[in-house]
C-alpha positions as CSV (number, residue, x, y, z in Angstrom):
1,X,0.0,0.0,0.0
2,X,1.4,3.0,-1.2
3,X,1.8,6.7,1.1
4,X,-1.1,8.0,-0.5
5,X,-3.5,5.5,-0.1
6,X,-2.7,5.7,3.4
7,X,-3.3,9.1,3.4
8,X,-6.5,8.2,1.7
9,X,-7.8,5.9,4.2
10,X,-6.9,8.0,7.6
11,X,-8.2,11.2,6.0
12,X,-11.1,9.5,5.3
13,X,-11.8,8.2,8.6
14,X,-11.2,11.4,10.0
15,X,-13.7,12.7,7.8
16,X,-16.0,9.9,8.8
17,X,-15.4,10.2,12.7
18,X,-16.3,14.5,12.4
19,X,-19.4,13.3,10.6
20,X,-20.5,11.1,13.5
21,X,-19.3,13.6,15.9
22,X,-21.7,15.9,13.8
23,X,-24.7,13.8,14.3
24,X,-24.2,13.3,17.7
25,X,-24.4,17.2,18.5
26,X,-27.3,17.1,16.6
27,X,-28.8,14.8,18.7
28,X,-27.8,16.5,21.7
29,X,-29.4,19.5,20.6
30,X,-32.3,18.1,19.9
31,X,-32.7,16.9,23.2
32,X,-31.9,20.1,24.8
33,X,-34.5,22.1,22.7
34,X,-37.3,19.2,23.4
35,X,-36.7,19.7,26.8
36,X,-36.6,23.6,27.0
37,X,-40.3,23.3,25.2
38,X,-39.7,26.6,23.3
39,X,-41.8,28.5,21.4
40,X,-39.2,28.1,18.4
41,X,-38.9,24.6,18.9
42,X,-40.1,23.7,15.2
43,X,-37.6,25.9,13.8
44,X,-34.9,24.7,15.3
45,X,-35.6,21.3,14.9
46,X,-35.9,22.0,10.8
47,X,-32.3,23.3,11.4
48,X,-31.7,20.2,13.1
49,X,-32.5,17.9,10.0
50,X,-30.2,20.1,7.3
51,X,-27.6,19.8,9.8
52,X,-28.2,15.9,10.1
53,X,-28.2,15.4,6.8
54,X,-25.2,17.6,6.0
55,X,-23.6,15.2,8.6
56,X,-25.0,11.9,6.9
57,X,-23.4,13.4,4.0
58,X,-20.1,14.3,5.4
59,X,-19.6,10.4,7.0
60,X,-20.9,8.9,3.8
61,X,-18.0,10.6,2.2
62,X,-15.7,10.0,4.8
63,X,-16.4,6.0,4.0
64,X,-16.2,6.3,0.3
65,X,-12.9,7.9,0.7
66,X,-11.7,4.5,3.0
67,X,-12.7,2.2,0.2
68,X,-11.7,3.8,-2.3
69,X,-8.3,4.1,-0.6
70,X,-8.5,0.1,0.1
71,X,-9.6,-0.5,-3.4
72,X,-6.9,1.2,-4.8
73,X,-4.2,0.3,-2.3
């Protein structure tokens, strides 16, 4: 396996590990603002799903960058 497919397949379970670490804050803040009861509750929850989606998207690319990296190494 060559240096850069190493590279390949840490960076891309970095990438994968800050997407989970994204969706976990999500659900941590979705907890908090259920349990404050606001008035603005549904808005932040709608903020809640782009940002869990951006995160679904970030670790999905996180894991396409590890098996690419093992595909090609």
């Amino acid at each position: 396996m060559g240096l850069g497919m190493a590279w390949l397949i840490w960076g891309g379970a970095a990438v994968t590990v800050a997407g989970v670490g994204l969706l976990l804050w999500t659900v941590i803040e979705v907890i908090r603002a259920r349990r404050a009861g606001e008035a603005a509750l549904r808005m932040r929850l709608q903020r809640a799903v782009v940002t869990n989606l951006a995160a679904l998207g970030v670790s999905a690319l996180g894991l396409m960058m590890v098996v690419i990296g093992l595909l090609l190494g």
